[in-house]
C-alpha positions in Angstrom: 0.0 0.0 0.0 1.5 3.3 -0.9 1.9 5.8 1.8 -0.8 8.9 2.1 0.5 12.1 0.4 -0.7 15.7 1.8 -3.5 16.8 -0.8 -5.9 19.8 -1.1 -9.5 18.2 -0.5 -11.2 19.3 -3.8 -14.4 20.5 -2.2 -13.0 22.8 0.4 -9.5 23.2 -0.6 -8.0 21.8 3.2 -4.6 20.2 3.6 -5.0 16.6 4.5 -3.3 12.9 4.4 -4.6 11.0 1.4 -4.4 7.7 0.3 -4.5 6.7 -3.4 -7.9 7.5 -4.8 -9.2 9.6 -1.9 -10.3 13.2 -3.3 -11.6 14.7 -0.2 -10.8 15.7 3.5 -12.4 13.2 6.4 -14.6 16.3 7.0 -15.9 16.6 3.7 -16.6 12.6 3.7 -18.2 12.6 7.1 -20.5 15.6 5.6 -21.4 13.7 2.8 -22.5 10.8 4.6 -24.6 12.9 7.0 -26.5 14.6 3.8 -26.7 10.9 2.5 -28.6 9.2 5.0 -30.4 12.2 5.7 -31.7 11.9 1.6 -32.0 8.5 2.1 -34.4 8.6 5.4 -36.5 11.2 3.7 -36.9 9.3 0.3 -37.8 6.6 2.9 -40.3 7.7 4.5 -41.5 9.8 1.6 -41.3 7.6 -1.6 -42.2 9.3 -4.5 -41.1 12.5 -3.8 -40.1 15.5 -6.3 -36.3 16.4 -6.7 -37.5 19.7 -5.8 -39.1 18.2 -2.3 -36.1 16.3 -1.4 -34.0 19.4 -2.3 -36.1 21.9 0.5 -36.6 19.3 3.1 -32.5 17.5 3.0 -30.7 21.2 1.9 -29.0 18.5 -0.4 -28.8 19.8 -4.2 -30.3 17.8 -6.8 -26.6 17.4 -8.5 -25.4 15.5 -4.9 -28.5 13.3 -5.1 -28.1 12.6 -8.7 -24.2 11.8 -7.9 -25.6 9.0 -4.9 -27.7 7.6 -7.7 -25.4 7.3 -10.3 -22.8 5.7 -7.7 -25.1 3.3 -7.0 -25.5 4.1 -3.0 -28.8 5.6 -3.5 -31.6 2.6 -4.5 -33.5 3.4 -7.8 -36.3 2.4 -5.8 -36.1 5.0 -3.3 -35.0 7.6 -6.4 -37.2 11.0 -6.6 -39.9 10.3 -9.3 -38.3 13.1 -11.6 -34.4 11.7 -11.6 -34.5 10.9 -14.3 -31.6 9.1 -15.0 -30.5 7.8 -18.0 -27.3 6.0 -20.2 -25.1 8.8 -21.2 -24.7 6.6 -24.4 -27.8 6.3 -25.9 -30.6 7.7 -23.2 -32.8 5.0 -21.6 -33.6 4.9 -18.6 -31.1 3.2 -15.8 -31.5 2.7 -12.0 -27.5 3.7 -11.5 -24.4 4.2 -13.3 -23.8 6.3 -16.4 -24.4 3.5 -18.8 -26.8 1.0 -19.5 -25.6 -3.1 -19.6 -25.9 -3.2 -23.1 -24.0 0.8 -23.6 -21.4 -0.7 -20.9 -20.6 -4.5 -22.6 -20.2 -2.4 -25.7 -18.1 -0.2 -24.1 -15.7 -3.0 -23.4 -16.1 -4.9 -25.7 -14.6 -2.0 -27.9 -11.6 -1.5 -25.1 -10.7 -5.1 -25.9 -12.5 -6.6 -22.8 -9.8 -5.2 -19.7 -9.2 -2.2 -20.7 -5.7 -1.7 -22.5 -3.1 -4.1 -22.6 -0.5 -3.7 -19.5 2.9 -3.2 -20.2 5.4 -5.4 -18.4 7.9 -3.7 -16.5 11.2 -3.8 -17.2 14.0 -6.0 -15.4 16.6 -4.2 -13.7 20.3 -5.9 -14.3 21.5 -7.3 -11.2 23.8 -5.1 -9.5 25.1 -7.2 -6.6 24.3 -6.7 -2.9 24.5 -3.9 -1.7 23.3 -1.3 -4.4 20.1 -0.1 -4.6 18.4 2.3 -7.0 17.7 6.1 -6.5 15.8 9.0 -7.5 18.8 10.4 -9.6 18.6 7.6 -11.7 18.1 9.1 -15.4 18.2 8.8 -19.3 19.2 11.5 -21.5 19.8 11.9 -25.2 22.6 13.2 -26.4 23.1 15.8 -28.6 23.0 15.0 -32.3 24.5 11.4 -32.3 20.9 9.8 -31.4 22.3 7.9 -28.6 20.7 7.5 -25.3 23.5 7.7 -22.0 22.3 6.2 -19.0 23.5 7.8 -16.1 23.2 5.3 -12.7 22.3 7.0 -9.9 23.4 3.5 -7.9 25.1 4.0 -4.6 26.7 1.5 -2.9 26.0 2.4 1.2 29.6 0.4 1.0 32.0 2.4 -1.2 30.1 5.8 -1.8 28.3 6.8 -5.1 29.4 4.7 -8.2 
């Protein structure tokens, strides 16, 4: 697991620790969840409800509670009446997501079923015990003869820099 790295939370711009893939500051996430079940209770106890309805009684914008949908935390069958939410490919109507099943396996389909091909990574010569690589590692071109000189940025904790 890599280690967190200090971000600015894109909705309110705080510093804070992040791991990979988190966009937004504990506080942020612990708002959202508060506006979440408090849309979710209402839609509960009030099924069939307007966008507009949910909206005045939650304070929750109609763009956060079209977000829960479309993440899939929000049940279609709890959805205001007037979501409306629909593929993004060719417009019927969905419960959640962007696309429908059939928009989405040809979606794949056309990426070649994973996604693009991985690349393997490259293997390292060995360079005997006790090297190990650093950031000053680098490649350069040099000028006009189209070669590439590799410059090792090695050190061995032994002997010094090599």
């Amino acid at each position: 697991m890599s280690a967190p790295k200090l971000k600015n939370c894109s909705r309110c711009r705080n510093a804070f620790m992040a791991v990979p893939g988190q966009r937004i500051c504990p506080n942020c996430v612990r708002q959202e969840e508060e506006v979440f079940l408090e849309v979710k209770e209402f839609l509960r106890d009030n099924p069939g409800s307007s966008m507009k309805e949910v909206a005045d009684a939650t304070g929750a914008a109609a763009d956060v509670v079209m977000g829960f949908l479309r993440s899939g935390r929000l049940d279609a069958k709890l959805a205001p009446k007037d979501a409306g939410l629909s593929c993004a490919s060719c417009g019927t109507s969905i419960s959640s997501g962007r696309l429908c099943a059939k928009c989405e396996e040809k979606t794949t389909s056309q990426l070649g079923g994973g996604g693009a091909p991985r690349k393997e990574p490259k293997e390292e010569p060995s360079r005997g015990p006790g090297y190990r690589k650093t950031s000053t590692d680098s490649t350069r071109k040099t000028a006009g003869s189209g070669t590439t000189e590799v410059r090792s940025g090695f050190v061995d904790y032994k002997r010094g820099r090599s």
